[in-house]
ZAFILO-997876 format. One record per residue (C-alpha): y, x, z; residue number from 0; chain. Coordinates in steps of 0.2 Angstrom, whole numbers. Example, Ala and Ser with C-alpha at 12.3 -4.5 7.8 and 13.67 -1.06 7.14 Angstrom:
<nodes>
node py=-22 | px=62 | pz=39 | i=0 | ch=A
node py=-5 | px=68 | pz=36 | i=1 | ch=A
</nodes>
This chain:
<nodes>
node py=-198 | px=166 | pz=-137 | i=0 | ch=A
node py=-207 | px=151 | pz=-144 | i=1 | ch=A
node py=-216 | px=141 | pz=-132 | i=2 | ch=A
node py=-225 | px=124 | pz=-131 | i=3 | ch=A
node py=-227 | px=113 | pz=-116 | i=4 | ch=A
node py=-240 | px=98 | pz=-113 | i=5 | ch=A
node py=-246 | px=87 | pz=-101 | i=6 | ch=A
node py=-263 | px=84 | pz=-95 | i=7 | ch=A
node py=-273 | px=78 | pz=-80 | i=8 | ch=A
node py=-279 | px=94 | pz=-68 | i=9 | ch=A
node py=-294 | px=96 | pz=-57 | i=10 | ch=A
node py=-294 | px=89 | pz=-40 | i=11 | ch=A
node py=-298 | px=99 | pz=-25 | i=12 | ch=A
node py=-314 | px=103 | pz=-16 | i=13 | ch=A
node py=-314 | px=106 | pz=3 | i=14 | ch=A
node py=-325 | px=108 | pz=17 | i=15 | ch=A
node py=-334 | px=97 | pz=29 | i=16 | ch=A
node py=-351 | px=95 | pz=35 | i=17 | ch=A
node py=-357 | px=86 | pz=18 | i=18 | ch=A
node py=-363 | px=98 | pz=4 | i=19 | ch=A
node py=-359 | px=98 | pz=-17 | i=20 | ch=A
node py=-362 | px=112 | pz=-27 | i=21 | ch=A
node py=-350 | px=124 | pz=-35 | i=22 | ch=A
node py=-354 | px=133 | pz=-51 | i=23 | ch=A
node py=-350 | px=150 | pz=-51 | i=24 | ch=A
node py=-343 | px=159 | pz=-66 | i=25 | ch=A
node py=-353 | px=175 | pz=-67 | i=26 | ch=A
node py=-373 | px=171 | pz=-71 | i=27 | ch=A
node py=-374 | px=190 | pz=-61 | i=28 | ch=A
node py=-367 | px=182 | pz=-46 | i=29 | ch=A
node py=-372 | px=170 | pz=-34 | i=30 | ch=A
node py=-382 | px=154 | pz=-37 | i=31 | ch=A
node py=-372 | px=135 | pz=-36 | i=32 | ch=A
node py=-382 | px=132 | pz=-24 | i=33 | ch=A
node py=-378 | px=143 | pz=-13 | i=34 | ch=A
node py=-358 | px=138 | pz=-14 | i=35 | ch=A
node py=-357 | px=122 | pz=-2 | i=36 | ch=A
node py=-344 | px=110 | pz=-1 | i=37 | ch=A
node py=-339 | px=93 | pz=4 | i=38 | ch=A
node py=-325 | px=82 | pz=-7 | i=39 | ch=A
node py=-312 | px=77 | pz=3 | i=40 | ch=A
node py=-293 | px=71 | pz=-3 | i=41 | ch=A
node py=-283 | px=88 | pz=-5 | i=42 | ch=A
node py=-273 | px=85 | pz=11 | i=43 | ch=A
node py=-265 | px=99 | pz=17 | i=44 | ch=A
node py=-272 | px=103 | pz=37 | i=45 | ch=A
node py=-263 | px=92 | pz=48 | i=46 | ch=A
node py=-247 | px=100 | pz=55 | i=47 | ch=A
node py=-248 | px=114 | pz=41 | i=48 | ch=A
node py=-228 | px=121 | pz=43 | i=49 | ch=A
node py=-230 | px=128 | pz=25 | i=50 | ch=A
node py=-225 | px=119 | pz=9 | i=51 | ch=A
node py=-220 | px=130 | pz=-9 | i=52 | ch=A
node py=-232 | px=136 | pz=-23 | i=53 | ch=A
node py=-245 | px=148 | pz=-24 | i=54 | ch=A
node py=-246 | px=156 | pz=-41 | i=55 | ch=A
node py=-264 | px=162 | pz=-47 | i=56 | ch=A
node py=-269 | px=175 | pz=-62 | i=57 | ch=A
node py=-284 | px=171 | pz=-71 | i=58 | ch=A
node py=-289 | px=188 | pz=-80 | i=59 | ch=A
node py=-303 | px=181 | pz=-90 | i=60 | ch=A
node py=-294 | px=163 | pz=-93 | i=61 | ch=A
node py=-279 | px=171 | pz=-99 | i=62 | ch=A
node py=-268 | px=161 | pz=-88 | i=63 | ch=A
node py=-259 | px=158 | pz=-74 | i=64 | ch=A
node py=-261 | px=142 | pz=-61 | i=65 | ch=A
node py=-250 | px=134 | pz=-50 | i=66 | ch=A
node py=-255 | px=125 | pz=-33 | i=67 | ch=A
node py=-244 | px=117 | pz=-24 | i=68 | ch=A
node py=-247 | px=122 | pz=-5 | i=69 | ch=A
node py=-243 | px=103 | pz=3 | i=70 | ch=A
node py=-258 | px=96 | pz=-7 | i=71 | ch=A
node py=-269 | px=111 | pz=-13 | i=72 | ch=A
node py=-270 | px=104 | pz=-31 | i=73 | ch=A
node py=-266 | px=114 | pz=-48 | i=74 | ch=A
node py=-248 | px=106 | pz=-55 | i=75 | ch=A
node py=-246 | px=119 | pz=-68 | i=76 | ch=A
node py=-255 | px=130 | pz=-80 | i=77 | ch=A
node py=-249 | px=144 | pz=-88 | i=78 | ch=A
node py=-257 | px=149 | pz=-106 | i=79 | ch=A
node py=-256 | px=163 | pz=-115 | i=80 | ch=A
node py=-254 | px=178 | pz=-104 | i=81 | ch=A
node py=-269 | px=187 | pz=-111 | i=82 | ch=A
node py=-279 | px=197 | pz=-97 | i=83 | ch=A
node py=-265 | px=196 | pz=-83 | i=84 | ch=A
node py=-273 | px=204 | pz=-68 | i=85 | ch=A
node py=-259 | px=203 | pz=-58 | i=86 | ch=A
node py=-245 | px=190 | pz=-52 | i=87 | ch=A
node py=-230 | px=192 | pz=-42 | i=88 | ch=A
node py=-217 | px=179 | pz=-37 | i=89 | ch=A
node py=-199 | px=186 | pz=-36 | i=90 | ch=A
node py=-190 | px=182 | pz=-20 | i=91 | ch=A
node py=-183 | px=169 | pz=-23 | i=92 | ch=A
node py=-196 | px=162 | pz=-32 | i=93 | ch=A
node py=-187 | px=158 | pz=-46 | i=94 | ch=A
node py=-196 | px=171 | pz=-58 | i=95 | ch=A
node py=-216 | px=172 | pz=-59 | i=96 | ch=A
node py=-220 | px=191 | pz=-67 | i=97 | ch=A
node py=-237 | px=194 | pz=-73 | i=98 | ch=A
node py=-245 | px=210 | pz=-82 | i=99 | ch=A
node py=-255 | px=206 | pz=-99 | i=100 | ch=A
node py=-268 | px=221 | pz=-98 | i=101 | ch=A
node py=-273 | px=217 | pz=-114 | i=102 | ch=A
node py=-255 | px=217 | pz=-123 | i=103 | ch=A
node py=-248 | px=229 | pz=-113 | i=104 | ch=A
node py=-234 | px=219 | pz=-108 | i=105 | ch=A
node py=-225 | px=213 | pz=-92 | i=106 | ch=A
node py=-220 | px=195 | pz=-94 | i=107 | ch=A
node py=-207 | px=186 | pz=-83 | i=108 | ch=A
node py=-208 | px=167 | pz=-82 | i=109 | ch=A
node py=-196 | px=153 | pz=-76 | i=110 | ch=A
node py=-205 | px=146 | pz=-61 | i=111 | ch=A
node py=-199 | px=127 | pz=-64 | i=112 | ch=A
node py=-198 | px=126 | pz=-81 | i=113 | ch=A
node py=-213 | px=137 | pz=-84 | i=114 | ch=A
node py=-203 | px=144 | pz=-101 | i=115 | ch=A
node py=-205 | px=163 | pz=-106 | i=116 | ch=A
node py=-188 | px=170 | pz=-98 | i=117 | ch=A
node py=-193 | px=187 | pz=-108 | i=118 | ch=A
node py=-205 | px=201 | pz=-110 | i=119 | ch=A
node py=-207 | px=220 | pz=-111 | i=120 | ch=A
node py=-217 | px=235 | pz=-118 | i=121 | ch=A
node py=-230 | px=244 | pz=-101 | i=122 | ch=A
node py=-238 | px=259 | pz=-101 | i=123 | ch=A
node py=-256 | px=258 | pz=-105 | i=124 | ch=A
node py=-267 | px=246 | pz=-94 | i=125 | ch=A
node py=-254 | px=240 | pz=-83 | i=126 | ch=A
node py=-261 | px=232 | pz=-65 | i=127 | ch=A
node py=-250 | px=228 | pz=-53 | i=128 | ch=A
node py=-231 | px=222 | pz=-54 | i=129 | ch=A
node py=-219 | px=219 | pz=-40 | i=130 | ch=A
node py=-202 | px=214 | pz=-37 | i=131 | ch=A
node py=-189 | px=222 | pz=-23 | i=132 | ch=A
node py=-185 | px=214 | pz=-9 | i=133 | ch=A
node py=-166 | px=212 | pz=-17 | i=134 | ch=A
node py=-175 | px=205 | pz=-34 | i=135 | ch=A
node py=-165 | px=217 | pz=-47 | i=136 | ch=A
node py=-181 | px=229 | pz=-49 | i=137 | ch=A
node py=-198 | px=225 | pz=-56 | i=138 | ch=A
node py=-211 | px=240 | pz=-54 | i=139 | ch=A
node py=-228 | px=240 | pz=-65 | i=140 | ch=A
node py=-243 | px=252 | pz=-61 | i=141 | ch=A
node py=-250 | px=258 | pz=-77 | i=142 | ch=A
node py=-269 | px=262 | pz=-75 | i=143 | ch=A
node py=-271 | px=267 | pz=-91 | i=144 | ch=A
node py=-259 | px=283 | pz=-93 | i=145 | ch=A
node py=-257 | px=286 | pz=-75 | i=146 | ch=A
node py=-239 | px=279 | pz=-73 | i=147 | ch=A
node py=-226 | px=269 | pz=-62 | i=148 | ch=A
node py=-210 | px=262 | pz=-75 | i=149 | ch=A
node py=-198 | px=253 | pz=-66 | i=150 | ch=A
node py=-188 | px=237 | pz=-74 | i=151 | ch=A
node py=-170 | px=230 | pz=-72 | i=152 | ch=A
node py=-175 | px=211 | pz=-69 | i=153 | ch=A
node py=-160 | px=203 | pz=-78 | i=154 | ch=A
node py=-164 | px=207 | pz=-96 | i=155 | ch=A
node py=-183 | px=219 | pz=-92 | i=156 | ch=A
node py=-174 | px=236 | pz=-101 | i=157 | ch=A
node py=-184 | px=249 | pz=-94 | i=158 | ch=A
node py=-176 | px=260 | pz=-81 | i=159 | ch=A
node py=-189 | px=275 | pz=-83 | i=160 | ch=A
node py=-206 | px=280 | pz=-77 | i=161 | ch=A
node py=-214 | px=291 | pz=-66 | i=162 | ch=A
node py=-232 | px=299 | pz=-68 | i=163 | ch=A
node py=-244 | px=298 | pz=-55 | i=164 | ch=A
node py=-260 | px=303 | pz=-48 | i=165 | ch=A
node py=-276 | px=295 | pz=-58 | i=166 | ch=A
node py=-279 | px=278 | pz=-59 | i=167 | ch=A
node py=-264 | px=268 | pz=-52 | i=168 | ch=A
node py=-268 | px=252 | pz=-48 | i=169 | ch=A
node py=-260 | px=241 | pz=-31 | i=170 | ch=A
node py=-243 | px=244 | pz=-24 | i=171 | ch=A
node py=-230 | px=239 | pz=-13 | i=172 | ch=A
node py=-214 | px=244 | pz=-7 | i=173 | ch=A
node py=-208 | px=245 | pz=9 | i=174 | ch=A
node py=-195 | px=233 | pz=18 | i=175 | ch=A
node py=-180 | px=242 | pz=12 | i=176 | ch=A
node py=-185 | px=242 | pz=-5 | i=177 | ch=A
node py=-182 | px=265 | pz=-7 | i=178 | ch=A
node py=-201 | px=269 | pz=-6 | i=179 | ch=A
node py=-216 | px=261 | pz=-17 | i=180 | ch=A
node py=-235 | px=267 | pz=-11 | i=181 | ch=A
node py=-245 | px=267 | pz=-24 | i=182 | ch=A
node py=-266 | px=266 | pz=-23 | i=183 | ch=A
node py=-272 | px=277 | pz=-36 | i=184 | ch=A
node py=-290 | px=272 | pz=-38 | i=185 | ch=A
node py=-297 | px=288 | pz=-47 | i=186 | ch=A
node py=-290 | px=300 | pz=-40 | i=187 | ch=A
node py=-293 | px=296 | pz=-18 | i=188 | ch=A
node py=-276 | px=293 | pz=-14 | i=189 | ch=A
node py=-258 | px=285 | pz=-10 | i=190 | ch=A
node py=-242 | px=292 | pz=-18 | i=191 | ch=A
node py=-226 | px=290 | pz=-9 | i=192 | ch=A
node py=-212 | px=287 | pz=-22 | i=193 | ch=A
node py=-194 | px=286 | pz=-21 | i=194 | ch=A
node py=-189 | px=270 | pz=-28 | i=195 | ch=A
node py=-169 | px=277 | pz=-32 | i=196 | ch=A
node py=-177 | px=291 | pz=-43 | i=197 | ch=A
node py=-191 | px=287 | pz=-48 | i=198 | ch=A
node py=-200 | px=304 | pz=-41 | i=199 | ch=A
node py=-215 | px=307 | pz=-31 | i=200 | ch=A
node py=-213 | px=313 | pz=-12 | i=201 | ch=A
node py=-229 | px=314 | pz=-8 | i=202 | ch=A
node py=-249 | px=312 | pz=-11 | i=203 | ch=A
node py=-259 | px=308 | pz=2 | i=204 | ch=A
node py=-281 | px=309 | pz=1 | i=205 | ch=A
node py=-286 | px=293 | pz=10 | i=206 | ch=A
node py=-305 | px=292 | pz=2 | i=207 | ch=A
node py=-315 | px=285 | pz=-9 | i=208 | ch=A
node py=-307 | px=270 | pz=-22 | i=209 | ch=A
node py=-292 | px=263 | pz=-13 | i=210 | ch=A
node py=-288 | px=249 | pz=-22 | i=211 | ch=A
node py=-273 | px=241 | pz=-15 | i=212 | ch=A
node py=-262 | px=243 | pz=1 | i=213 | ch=A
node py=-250 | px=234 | pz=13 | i=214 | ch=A
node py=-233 | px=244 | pz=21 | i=215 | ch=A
node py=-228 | px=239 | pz=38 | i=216 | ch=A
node py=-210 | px=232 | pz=40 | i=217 | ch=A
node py=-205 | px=250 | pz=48 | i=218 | ch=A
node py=-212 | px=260 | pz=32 | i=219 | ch=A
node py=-221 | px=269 | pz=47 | i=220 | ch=A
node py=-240 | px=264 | pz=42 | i=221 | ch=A
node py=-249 | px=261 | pz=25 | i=222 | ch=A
node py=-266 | px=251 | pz=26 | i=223 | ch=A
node py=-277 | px=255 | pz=9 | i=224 | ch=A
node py=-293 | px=246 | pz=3 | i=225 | ch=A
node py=-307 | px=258 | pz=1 | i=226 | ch=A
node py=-319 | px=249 | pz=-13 | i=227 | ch=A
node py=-330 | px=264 | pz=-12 | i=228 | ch=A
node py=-332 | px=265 | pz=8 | i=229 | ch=A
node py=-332 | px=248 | pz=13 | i=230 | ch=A
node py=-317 | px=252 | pz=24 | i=231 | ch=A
node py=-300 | px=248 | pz=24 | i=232 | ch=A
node py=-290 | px=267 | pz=31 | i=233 | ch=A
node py=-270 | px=267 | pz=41 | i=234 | ch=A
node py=-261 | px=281 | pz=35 | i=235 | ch=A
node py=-246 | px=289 | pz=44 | i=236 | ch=A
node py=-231 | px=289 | pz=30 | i=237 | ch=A
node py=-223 | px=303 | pz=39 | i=238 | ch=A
node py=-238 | px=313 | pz=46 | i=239 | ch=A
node py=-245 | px=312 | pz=27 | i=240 | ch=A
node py=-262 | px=309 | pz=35 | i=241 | ch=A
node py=-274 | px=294 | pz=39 | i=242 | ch=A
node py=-274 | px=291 | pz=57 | i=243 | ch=A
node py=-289 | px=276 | pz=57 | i=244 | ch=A
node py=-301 | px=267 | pz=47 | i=245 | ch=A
node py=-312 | px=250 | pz=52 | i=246 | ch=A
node py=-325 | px=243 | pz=42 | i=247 | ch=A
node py=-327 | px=230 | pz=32 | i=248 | ch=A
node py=-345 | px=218 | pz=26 | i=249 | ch=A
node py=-341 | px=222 | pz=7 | i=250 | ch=A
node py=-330 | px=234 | pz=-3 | i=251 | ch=A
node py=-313 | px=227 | pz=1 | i=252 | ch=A
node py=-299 | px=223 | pz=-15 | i=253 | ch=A
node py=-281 | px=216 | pz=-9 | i=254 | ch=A
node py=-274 | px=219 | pz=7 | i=255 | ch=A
node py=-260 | px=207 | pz=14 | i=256 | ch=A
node py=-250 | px=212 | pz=30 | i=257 | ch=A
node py=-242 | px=197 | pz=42 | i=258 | ch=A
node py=-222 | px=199 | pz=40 | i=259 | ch=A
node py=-223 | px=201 | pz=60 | i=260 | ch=A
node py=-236 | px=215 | pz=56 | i=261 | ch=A
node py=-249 | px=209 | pz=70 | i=262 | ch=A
node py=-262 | px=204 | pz=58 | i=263 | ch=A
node py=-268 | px=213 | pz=44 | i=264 | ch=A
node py=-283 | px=201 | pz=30 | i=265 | ch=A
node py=-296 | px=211 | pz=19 | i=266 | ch=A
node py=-303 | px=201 | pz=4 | i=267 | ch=A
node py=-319 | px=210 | pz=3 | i=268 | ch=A
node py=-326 | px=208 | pz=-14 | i=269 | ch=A
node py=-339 | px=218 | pz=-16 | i=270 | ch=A
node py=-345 | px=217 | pz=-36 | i=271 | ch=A
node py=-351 | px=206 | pz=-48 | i=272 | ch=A
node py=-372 | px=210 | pz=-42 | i=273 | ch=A
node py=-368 | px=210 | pz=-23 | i=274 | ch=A
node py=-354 | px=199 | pz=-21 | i=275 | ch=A
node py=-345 | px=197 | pz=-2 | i=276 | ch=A
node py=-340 | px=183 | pz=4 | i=277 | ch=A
node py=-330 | px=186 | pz=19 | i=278 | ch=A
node py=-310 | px=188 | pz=23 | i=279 | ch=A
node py=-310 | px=200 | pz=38 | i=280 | ch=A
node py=-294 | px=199 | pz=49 | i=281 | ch=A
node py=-290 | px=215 | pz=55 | i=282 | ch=A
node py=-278 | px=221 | pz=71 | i=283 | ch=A
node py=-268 | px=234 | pz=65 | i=284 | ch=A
node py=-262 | px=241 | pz=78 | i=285 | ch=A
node py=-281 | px=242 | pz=85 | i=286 | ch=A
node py=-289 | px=243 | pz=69 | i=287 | ch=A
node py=-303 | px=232 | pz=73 | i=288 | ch=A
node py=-310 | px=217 | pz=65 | i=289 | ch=A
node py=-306 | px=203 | pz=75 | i=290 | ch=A
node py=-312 | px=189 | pz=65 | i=291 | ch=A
node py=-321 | px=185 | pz=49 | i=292 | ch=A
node py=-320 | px=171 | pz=36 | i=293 | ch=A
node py=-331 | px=164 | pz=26 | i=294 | ch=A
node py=-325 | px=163 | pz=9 | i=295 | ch=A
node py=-331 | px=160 | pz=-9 | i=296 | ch=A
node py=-338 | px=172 | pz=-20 | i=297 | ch=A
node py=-328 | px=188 | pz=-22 | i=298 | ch=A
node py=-314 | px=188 | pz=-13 | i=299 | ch=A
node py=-300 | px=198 | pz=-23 | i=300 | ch=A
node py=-282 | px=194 | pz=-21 | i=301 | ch=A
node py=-276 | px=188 | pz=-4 | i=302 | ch=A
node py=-258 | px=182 | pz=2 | i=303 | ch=A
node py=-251 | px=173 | pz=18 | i=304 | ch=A
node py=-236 | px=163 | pz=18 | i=305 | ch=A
node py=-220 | px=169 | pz=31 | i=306 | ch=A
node py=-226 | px=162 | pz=45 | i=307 | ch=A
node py=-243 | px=169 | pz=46 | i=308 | ch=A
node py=-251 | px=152 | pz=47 | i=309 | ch=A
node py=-258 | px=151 | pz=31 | i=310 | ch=A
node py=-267 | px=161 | pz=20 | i=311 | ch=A
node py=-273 | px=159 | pz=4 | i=312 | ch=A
node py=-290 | px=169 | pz=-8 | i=313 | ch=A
node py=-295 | px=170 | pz=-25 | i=314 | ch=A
node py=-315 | px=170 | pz=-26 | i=315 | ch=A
node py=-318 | px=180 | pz=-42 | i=316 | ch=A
node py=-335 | px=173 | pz=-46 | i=317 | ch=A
node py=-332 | px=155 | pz=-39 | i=318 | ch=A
node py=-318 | px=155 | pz=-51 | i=319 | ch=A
node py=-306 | px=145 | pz=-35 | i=320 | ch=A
node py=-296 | px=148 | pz=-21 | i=321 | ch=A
node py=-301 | px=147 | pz=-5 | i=322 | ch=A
node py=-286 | px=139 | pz=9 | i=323 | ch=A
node py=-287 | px=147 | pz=24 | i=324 | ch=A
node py=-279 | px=141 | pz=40 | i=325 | ch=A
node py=-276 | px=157 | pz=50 | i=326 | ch=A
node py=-273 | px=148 | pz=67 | i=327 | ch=A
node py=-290 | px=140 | pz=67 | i=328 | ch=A
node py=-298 | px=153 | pz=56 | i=329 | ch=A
node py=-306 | px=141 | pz=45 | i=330 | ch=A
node py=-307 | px=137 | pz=26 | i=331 | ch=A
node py=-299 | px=120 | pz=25 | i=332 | ch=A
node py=-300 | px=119 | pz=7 | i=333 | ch=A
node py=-307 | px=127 | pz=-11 | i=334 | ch=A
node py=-296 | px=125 | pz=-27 | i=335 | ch=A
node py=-304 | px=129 | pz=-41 | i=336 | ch=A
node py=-295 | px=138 | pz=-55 | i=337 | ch=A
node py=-297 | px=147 | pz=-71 | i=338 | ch=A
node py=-309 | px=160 | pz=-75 | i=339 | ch=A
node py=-312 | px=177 | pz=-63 | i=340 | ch=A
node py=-295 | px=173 | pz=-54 | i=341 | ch=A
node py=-289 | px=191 | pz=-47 | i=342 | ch=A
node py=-269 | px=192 | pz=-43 | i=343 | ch=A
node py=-262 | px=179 | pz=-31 | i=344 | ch=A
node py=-242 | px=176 | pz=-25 | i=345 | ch=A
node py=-233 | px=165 | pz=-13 | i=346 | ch=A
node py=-216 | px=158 | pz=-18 | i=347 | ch=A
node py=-209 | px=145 | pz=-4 | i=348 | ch=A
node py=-202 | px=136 | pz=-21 | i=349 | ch=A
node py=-213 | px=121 | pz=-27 | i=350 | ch=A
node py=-212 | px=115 | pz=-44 | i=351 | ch=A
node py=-202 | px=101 | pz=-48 | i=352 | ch=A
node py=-213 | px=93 | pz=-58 | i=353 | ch=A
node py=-217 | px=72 | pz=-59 | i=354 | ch=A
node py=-233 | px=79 | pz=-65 | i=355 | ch=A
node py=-246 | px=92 | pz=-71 | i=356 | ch=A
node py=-240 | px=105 | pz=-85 | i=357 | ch=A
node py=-248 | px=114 | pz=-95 | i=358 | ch=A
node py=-237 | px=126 | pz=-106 | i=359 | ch=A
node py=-243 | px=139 | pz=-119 | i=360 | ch=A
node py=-232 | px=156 | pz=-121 | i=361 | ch=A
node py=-233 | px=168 | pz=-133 | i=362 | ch=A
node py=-231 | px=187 | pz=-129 | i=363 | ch=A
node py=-230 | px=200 | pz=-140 | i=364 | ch=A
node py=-246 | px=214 | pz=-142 | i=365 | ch=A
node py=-236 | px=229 | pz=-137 | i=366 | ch=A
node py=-254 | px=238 | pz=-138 | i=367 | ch=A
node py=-257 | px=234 | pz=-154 | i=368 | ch=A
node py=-238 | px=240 | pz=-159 | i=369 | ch=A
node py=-241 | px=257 | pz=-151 | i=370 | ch=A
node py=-259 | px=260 | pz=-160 | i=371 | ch=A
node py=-249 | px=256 | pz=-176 | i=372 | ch=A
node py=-235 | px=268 | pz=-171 | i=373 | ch=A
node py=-247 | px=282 | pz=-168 | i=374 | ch=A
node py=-258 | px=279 | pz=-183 | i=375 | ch=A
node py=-242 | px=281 | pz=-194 | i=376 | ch=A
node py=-237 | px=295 | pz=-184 | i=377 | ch=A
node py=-253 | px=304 | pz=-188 | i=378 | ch=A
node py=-253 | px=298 | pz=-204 | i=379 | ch=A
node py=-236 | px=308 | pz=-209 | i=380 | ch=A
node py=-244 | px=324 | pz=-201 | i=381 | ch=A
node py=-258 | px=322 | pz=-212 | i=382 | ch=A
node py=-246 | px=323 | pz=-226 | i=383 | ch=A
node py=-237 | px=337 | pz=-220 | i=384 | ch=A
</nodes>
């Protein structure tokens, strides 16, 4: 696949002190720039951050994909030409970023330090989510827009098959053995349990209204699901088939991201584009109580934290940045802004060896547009007998 590769000069970064700047926000529904208050300081990380490696940012409405690098929390790399990627997903190793094109229909696999198209493949309709095993041979896509999982070989991105699943598929992850994926299904109230190996549901699970995304202990004991239509985040017992807890949360929460220790459990609490949040709550899992919240941008969608649990990073939807977070002081210690309505967000420990900022253009096939085609032609020869 053809691709082009430039260089340009990127934003800076804008962190916090006591001074205020404005930030403009994307949406003319959401919050006013002056109510986004910053100071300028030099992109420094926070002194004595352990962290260093690449956080790779979905732009849905940009139609791209940005890379920060965590040392200094500036954008080194854009990516152009994933149209409407929702989601992002680093592999393990971090050698691969993989991103859904909503619009095309595609999953798209990209090489994280050349920034080159390493391939790309036909979804279901809608897809939302992609994530890669824990042993990086598998690649799973949620397709929103027919109701199914298809799971993907990662060397060459043949499909291995697809499941169907309750309505509205959207988050998922799998748990630390890579045999079960729990998938949120957004329409229809609930979690499936799926069996990785075969591609076949063991279970559905009611958890309430809207659950959006979840989080899978290290155990594959307890799920955690985001409840966008109760303010809530719910634990559910895997084996019980039940939810045991729920805490509420300021706004309706999006992404969850679990702490690989599993002590601390963060909420990016959205809300929508009329009543934006602005809060990352931390939540005690095994308590289920909020023990701190963050102030944040405006909504907070996608939230990850790198291995150690130090750091954590959000994408503010309608700020159209990232907000840093060190967890160890619970503060935002610096806002990176991005493309427009960021929403996915990945860690790879991998930065990009790069002298300086890229900008590369991919181009990915409409496989939406191919399978309107198909089906026209395929009503077309019933229409003619």
């Amino acid at each position: 696949m053809k691709h082009h590769i430039r260089r340009r000069a990127l934003a800076g970064v804008i962190a916090l002190t006591s001074a205020t700047v404005l930030i403009g926000c994307s949406s003319s529904e959401g919050p006013s720039a002056s109510e986004d208050a910053a100071a300028i300081k030099d992109g420094a990380p926070p002194v004595g951050s352990p962290v260093e490696g690449t956080i790779w940012v979905a732009n849905e409405e940009g139609g791209s994909l940005s890379a920060i690098d965590v040392a200094t929390s500036r954008v080194v790399a854009t990516v152009d030409g994933v149209d409407s990627p929702h989601n992002v997903q680093a592999s393990p190793d971090g050698a691969t970023v993989w991103a859904v094109s909503g619009h095309r229909n595609a999953v798209v696999a990209l090489d994280a330090a050349t920034l080159e198209l390493v391939g790309t493949q036909a979804t279901g309709a809608g897809p939302a989510h992609v994530v890669v095993s824990a042993d990086g041979q598998r690649a799973y896509v949620t397709n929103a827009g027919d109701g199914t999982l298809t799971a993907y070989q990662t060397s060459d991105l043949a499909s291995l098959g697809s499941v169907r699943l309750s309505n509205g598929p959207h988050g998922l992850r799998a748990t630390a053995d890579g045999t079960t994926l729990v998938v949120a299904n957004t329409a229809a109230g609930g979690v499936d349990v799926v069996d990785a190996a075969t591609l076949s549901v063991r279970a559905s699970i009611p958890v309430g209204s809207s659950p959006v995304q979840v989080a899978v202990d290290g155990d594959g004991e307890f799920a955690y699901v985001s409840l966008a239509g109760e303010n809530a985040v719910a634990k559910v017992d895997l084996d019980g088939l039940k939810v045991v807890a729920t805490v509420a949360v300021p706004s309706a929460p999006v992404q969850l991201y679990l702490s690989e220790d599993g002590t601390t459990l963060l909420s990016a609490d959205q809300g929508t584009e009329t009543a934006p949040g602005r809060t990352l709550s931390v939540i005690d899992p095994s308590e289920m109580t909020v023990v701190a919240s963050i102030e944040t941008g405006a909504g907070p969608h996608g939230v990850v934290m790198d291995p150690t649990g130090a750091m954590a990073w959000v994408t503010n939807m309608y700020d159209d940045t990232v907000s840093v977070v060190d967890l160890r002081t619970k503060e935002i210690v610096a806002t990176v802004p991005v493309g427009d309505k960021p929403n996915g967000i990945s860690f790879s420990a991998l930065s990009i060896p790069a002298a300086s900022p890229t900008l590369a253009e991919v181009a990915v096939p409409d496989y939406a547009e191919a399978d309107a085609g198909a089906e026209e032609g395929h009503e077309g020869s019933h229409d003619h007998g």
